[in-house]
N, C-alpha and C positions, 0 to 999 in steps of 0.2 A: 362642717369642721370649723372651729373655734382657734383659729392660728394663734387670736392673741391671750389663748389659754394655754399654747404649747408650751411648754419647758424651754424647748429648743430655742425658740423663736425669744425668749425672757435670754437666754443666751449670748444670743450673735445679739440682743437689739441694749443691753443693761452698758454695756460699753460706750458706745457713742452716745446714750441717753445721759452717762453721767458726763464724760466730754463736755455736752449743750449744759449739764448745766453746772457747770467749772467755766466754759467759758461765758456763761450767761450772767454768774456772780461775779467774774472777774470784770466784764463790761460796766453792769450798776456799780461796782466798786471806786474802778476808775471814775463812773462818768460824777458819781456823787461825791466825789472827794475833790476835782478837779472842775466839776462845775461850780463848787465853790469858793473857787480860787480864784479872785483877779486876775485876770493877764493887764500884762506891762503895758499894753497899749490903750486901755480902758473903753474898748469900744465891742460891741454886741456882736453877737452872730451874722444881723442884718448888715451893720455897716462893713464890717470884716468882710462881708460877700460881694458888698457893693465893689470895695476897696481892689477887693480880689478881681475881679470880674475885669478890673480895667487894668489892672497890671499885666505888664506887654512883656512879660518872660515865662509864657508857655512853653515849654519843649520839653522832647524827651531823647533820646540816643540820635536819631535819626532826622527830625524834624525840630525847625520851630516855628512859631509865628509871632508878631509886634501886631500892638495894638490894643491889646487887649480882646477878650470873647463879648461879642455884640450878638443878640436879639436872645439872651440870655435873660429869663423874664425871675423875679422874686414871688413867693406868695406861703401863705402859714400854712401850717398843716396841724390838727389836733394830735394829742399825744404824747406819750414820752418817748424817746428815741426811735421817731418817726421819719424822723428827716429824711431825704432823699433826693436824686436828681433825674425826675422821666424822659428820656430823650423823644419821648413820640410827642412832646407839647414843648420842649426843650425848655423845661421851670424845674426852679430848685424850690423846694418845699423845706421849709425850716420850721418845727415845731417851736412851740409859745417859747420856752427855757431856752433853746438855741437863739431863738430871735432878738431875744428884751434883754439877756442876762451877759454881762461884760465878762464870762468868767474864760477861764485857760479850756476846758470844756469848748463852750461854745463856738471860736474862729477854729479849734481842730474838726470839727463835726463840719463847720460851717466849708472848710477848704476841703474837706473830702470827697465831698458832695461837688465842690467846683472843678474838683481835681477829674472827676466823670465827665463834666460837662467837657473842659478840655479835652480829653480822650476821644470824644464825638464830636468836637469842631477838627481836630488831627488825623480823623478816620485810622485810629489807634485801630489795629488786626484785631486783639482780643477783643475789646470792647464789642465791636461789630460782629465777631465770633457770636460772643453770648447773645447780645440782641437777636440776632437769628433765629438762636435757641429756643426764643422764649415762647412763643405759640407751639414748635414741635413739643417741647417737653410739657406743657400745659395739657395739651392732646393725650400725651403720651401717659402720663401720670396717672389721665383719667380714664382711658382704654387701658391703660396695662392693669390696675386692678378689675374691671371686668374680665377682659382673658383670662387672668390668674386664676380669679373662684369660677368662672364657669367651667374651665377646661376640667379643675378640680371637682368640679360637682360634676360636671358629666364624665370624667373617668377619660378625657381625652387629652392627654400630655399633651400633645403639638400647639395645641392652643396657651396652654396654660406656659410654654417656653415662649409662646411670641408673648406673651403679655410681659413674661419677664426683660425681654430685650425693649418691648418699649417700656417698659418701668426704669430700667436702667438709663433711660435718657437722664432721668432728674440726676444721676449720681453723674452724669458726665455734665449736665449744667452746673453742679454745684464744683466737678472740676476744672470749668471752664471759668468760673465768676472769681477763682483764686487768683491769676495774674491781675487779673481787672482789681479786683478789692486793694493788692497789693501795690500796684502801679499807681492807683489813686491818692492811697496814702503816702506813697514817695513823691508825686508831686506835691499833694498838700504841706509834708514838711517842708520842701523847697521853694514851695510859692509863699508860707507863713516866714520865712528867713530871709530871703532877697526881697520881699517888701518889706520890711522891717516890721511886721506885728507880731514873730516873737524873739523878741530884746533878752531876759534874760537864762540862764540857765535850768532856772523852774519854768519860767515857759517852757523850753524846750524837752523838758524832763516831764511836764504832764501834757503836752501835745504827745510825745512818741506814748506814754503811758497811754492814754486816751485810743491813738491809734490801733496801737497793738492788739491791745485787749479787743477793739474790733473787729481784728482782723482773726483772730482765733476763733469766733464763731464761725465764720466762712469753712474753716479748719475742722474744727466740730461738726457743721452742716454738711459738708464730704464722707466724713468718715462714718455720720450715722447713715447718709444714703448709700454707702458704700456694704455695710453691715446689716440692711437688710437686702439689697438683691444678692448679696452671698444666702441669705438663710433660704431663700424661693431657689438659689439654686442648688443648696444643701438637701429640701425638700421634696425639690423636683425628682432629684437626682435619687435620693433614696425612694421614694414611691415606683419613678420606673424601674430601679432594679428589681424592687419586688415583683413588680408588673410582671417583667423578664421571666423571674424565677414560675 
């Protein structure tokens, strides 16, 4: 069986597929229009990190800490919007354009990413939530599509609903990674403002633009996981009534 010939399946999946890529133009939009912008404070992604990293007003609702985040390591990473921050090596990865390039772009990307690392020195709930996640849903991902077609090829539902509950992992990591995403970015506007890098109101108008747009992917990335364990369970569900009948 050919599911991704189904009708059905072009369906539940044409939605969230245009989503990713609405929110996927919207991200190259912002990042090329605003990577090309100066920011006020004429300094790189790398030094913006540096800068960041030692700035001693981390907190969030509940916590804070001084001092700044230590043993917080820098290093490149290939790519365009690759950046990222691993807590299992606790390094921020900033791609070549992030790194070298002084623009409004680069210290938003560059504080987002420190905005995680914070989250993991504050033992932030969410953060640690998702981290957890990430070997279950990896597993899960890749046993629930086995379940799925075998139970379907051999004509044995039970299997083919467990595959679907661990397939569903991913749609609950992609709803776990939303406060995280979100949280990150709200420190980065507030860590880029009380350190003073970003000064005027176009900085702060292409940091949130910048952000935003990021953060709709995360948005997209939910709701296309979301729209296909609906269709395995649209499938399922029709094949065992027929079963039934």
């Amino acid at each position: 069986m050919f599911l991704f010939l189904d009708p059905t399946y072009l369906l539940f999946m044409i939605p969230g597929l245009l989503l990713m890529f609405i929110a996927q133009w919207r991200v190259n939009h912002a990042y090329s229009k605003w990577g090309k912008t100066p920011n006020s404070a004429h300094i790189n992604g790398t030094e913006a990190a540096r800068r960041l990293l030692s700035y001693g007003g981390y907190h969030d609702a509940n916590l804070s800490t001084s001092g700044g985040l230590s043993g917080v390591h820098l290093a490149g990473i290939g790519g365009r919007l690759t950046d990222r921050y691993d807590p299992t090596d606790n390094t921020l990865y900033l791609s070549q354009e992030v790194a070298t390039q002084a623009s409004v772009a680069s210290i938003a990307v560059a504080a987002h990413e420190i905005g995680h690392a914070a989250q993991k020195a504050e033992g932030y709930t969410p953060f640690l939530f998702r981290s957890a996640l990430v070997p279950v849903t990896n597993i899960g991902s890749t046993l629930g599509w086995i379940l799925i077609f075998g139970g379907l090829i051999l004509g044995f539902y039970p299997i083919a609903w467990l595959g679907v509950l661990f397939f569903s992992l991913g749609a609950l990591f992609a709803l776990a990674t939303l406060p995280v995403e979100f949280n990150a970015s709200f420190r980065a506007r507030q860590m880029l403002t009380e350190s003073g890098l970003v000064v005027t109101e176009e900085d702060a108008r292409g940091v949130n633009d910048v952000l935003n747009a990021a953060a709709m992917t995360y948005v997209a990335a939910l709701a296309t996981a979301l729209f296909q364990v609906l269709y395995y369970v649209f499938l399922l569900g029709g094949l065992g009534g027929r079963r039934r009948r």
